[in-house]
N, C-alpha and C positions, 0 to 999 in steps of 0.2 A: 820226766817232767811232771808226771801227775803230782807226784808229790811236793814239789814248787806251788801248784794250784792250790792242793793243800792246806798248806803251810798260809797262802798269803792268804786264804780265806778266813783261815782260824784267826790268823793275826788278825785283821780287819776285824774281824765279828766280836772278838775278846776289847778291843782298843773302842769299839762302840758302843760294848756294853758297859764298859768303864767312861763312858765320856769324853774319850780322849780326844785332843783339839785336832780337827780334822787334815789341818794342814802338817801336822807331827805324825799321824796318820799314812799320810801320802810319801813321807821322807821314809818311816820306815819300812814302808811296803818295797817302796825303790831300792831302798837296803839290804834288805832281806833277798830280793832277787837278783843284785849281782852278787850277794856273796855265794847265792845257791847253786847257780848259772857256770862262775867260780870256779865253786869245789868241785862239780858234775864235770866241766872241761877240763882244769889244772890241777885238782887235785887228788880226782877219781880218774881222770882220762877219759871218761866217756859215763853214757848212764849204765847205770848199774843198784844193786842190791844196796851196797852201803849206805850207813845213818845219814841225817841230817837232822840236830836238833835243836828246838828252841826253846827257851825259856823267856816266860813274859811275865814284869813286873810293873804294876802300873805307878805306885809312889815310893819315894816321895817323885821321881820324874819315871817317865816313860824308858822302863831298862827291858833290854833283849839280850840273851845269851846265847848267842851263836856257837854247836859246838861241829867240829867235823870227824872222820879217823883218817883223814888225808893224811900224807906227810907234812910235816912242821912246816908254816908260813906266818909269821907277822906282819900283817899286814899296816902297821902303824909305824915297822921300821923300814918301808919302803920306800925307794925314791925314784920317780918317772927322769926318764933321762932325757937330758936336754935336748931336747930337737927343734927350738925355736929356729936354728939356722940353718934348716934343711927347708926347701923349697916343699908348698905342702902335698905335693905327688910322691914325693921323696918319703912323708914320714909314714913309719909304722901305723896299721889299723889298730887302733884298740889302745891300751894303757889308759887311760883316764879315769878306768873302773875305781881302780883304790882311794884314789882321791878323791871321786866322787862321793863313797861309801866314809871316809873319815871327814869330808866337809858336811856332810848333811847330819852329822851326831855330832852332837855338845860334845860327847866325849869317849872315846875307841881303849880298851885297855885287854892285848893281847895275854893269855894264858898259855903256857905249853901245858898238855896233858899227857898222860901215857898213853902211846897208839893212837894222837889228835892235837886237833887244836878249840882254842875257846875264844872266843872275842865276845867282849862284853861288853856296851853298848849304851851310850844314855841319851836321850834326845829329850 
């Protein structure tokens, strides 16, 4: 997890030294930490050694390039299964994540890479 701390500090500090609007700021920070949270739970299994990296571009919009060496996940082709009609003790914890991380960016565009994945990000 240290490197979660990291990661959102440089984020933050880069996004401030560029001006960036603070509430685009706050989305990406949230961003960045379920997809890190994510990868370290579902697509590493646990913490461990492996990459997590990021790329920060500030124009013409606020873009992040999320990369992992998980195994392959699109998370833009994902879809939360219907559990509106389970009674809410009944439903699953958790799922919400994905959706939350493609509603708070303008725009999510999955990459496969060799030995990874890349999601690239606009807010």
């Amino acid at each position: 997890m240290d490197g979660l701390f990291a990661a959102l500090r440089a984020l933050e500090q880069a996004c401030n030294s560029w001006k960036i609007d603070s509430e685009l700021v706050s989305r990406a920070l949230i961003v960045v930490e379920e997809l890190f949270s994510n990868t370290i739970k579902y697509g590493y299994g646990g913490e461990c050694a492996k990459p997590v990296r990021l790329g920060l571009a500030p124009l013409p919009r606020l873009t992040i390039t999320y990369e992992d060496d998980a195994p392959p996940f699109d998370p833009t082709r994902w879809k939360a299964p219907d559990n509106e009609a389970l009674a809410l003790e009944e439903r699953p914890e958790g799922q919400a994540g994905i959706a939350m991380v493609t509603g708070l960016c303008a725009s999510a565009v999955y990459q496969p890479r060799p030995g990874g994945n890349r999601l690239v990000m606009t807010f």
